[in-house]
matplotlib code that plots the C-alpha trace (Angstrom):
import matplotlib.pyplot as plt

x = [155.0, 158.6, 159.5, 157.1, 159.7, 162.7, 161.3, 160.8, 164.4, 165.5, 164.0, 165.7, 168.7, 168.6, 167.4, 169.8, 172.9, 171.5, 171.0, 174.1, 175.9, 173.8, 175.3, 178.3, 180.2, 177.6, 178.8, 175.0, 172.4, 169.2, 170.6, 172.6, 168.8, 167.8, 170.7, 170.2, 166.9, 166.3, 169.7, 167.7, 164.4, 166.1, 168.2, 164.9, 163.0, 165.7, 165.9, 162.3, 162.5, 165.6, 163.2, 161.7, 163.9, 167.3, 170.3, 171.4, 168.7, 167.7, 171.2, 172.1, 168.5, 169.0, 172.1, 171.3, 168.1, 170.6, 173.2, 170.8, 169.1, 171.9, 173.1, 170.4, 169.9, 173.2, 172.0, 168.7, 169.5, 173.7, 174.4, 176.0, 177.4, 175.7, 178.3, 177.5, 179.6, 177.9, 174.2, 175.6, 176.8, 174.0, 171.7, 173.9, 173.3, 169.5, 169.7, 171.2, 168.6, 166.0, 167.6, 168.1, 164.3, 163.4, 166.1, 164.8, 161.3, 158.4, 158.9]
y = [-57.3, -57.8, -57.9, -54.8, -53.1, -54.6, -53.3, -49.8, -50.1, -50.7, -47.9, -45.8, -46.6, -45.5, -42.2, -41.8, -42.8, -40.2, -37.0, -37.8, -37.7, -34.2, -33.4, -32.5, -33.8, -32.6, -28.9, -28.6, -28.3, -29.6, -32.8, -33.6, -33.3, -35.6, -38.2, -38.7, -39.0, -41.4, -42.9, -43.6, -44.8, -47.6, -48.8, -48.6, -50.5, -52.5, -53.4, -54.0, -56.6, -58.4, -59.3, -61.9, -62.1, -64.0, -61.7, -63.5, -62.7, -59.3, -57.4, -59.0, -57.9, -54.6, -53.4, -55.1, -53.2, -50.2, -51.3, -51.6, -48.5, -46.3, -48.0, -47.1, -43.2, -42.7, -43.4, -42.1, -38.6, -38.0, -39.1, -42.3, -44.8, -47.4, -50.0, -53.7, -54.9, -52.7, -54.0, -57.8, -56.7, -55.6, -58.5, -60.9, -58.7, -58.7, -62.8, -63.2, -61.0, -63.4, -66.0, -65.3, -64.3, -67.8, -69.8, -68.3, -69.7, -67.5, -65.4]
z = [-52.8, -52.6, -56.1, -56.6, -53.7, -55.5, -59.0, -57.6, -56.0, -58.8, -60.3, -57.8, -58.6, -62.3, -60.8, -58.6, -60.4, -63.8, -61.3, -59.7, -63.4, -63.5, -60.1, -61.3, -58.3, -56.3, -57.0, -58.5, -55.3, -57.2, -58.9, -55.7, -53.3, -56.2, -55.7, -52.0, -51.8, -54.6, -52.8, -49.5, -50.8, -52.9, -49.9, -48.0, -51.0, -51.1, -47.2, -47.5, -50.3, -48.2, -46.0, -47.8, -50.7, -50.6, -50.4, -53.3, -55.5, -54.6, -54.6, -58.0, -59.6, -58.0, -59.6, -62.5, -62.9, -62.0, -64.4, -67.4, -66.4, -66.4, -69.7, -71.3, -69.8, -70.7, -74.6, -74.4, -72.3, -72.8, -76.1, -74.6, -77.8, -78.9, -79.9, -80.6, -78.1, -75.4, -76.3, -76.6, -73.0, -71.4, -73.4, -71.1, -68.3, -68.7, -69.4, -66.4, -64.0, -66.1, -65.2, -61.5, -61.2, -62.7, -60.4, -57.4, -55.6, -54.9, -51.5]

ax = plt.figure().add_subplot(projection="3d")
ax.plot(x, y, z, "-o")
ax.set_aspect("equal")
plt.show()
């Protein structure tokens, strides 16, 4: 159930950090409701899945869930480039959250 939590989190995060891109600097009301809400819910998700988690594991997966999300919004929904170097980046990203999910024992 944690990693379910952490997963959704996760989730969250890529949510939050795309409307708050469409906030504008929070000068937009809808896209700004959007931001902190999907803000709390993954620190609540994410408080939840600390509890049996290791700090070490669940923070890292989170914002790497986050940082591959919002990589690849930014692509699919602004126009974001797709560079070589960018994907190679992220591939080491996502190797490493694979790698910290397998390093770390079953909670």
């Amino acid at each position: 159930m944690a990693w379910t939590m952490l997963l959704a989190a996760g989730f969250l995060e890529i949510v939050w950090s795309l409307s708050m891109k469409q906030s504008h600097g929070f000068t937009r009301l809808l896209p700004s409701l959007v931001t902190a809400t999907a803000m709390l819910a993954s620190f609540a998700l994410l408080a939840a899945a600390m509890k049996t988690l290791p700090l070490g594991t669940a923070y890292p997966i989170w914002t790497g869930i986050g940082a591959i999300g919002a990589f690849a919004a930014g692509i699919l929904f602004l126009g974001e480039a797709v560079t070589p170097l960018r994907l190679a980046a992220a591939g080491l990203i996502l190797s490493g959250l694979v790698l910290m999910k397998v390093a770390t024992p079953e909670a």
